[in-house]
N, C-alpha and C positions, 0 to 999 in steps of 0.2 A: 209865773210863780215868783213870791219872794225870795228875794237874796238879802241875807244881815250876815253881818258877822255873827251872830247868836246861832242863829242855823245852824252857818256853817263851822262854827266849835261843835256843836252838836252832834254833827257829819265827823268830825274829824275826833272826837271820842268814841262813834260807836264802829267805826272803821277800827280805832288803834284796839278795840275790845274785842271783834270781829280778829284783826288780826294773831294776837292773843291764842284766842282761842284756838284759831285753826293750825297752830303752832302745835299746840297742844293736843289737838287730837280730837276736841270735844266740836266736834262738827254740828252737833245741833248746837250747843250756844251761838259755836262762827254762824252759822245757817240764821238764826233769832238776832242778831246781831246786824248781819248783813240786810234781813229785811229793814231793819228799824235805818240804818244807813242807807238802804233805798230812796223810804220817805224824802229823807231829810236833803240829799244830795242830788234829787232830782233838777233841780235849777241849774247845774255845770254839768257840761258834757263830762268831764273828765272824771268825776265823781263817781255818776252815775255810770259809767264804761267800767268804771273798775269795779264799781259792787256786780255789777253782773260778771264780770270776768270772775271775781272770787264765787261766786255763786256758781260759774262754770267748772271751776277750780273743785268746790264740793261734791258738785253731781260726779266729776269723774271719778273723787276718789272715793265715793259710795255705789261708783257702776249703775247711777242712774240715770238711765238713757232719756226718760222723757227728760231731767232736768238738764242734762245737757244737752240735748237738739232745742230746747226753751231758752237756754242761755244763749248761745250762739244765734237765732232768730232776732234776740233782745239786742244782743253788743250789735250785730248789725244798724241796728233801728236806732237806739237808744240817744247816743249820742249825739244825733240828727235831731229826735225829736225836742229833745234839751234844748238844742240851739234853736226852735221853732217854738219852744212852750208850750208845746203839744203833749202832755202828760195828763195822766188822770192823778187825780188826788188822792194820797193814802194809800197806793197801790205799794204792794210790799215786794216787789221784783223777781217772786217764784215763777216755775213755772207751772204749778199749781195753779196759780189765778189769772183770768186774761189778760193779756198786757195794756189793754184801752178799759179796765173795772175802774172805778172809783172804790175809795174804801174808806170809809171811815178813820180819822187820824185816831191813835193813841191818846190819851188824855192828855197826856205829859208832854208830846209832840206835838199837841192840836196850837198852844200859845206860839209856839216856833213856826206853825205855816199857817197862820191865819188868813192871811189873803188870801191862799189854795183855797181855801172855802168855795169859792163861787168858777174855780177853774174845771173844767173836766178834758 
C-alpha cells in the first residue's frame, strides 16, 4: 500500500473529525469518519489499530455487540496485517463488512490510494 505524506494528512484530518465528533456525541459522523480513516490509514499499523480501537470505542457505547466482538477480532489482526500489506483496498473497517472485502475507494480518496488499486 502507498505511504505519502498526502495520505497520511488525509488520515490525520478525518481522525482529528472522527475525534470531534465522538466527543460530541454524534456517533454516526465519528462511525462515517472513522470508516473514511480506515481507508486512508491502512498503510501503518498504528493508524490503523487505532481506527479500529475507536470503532471498538462506538460499538460499546451503542451496545453493539456484533461491532464490538468485529473490533476486537480486527485490533487483533490489524496491525499485523499493516506490517505485512496484507489488506484489502477500500475496505471501511466495520464490522458490517468482511475484513479481507475489497471495496471500492471514494472518489475523493481514490487519488490518495492509487496504487491500492491492484492490491487485495
Amino acid at each position: 500500500m502507498i505511504r505519502t505524506f498526502a495520505r497520511r494528512r488525509a488520515y490525520e484530518l478525518e481522525a482529528s473529525m472522527a475525534k470531534a465528533a465522538y466527543v460530541g456525541g454524534d456517533l454516526q459522523e465519528a462511525f462515517r469518519r472513522l470508516e473514511r480513516a480506515h481507508i486512508l490509514g491502512q498503510p501503518w499499523a498504528g493508524a490503523h489499530s487505532w481506527t479500529h480501537w475507536m470503532m471498538l470505542k462506538i460499538g460499546w457505547r451503542r451496545r453493539d455487540g456484533r461491532e464490538v466482538r468485529g473490533q476486537v477480532l480486527r485490533l487483533a489482526a490489524g496491525g499485523l496485517l499493516s506490517r505485512m500489506g496484507r489488506l484489502p483496498t477500500g475496505n471501511t473497517g466495520g464490522a458490517d463488512v468482511p475484513a479481507e472485502r475489497p471495496m471500492p475507494l471514494p472518489a475523493d480518496l481514490a487519488p490518495l490510494c492509487h496504487d491500492d488499486a491492484h492490491q487485495h
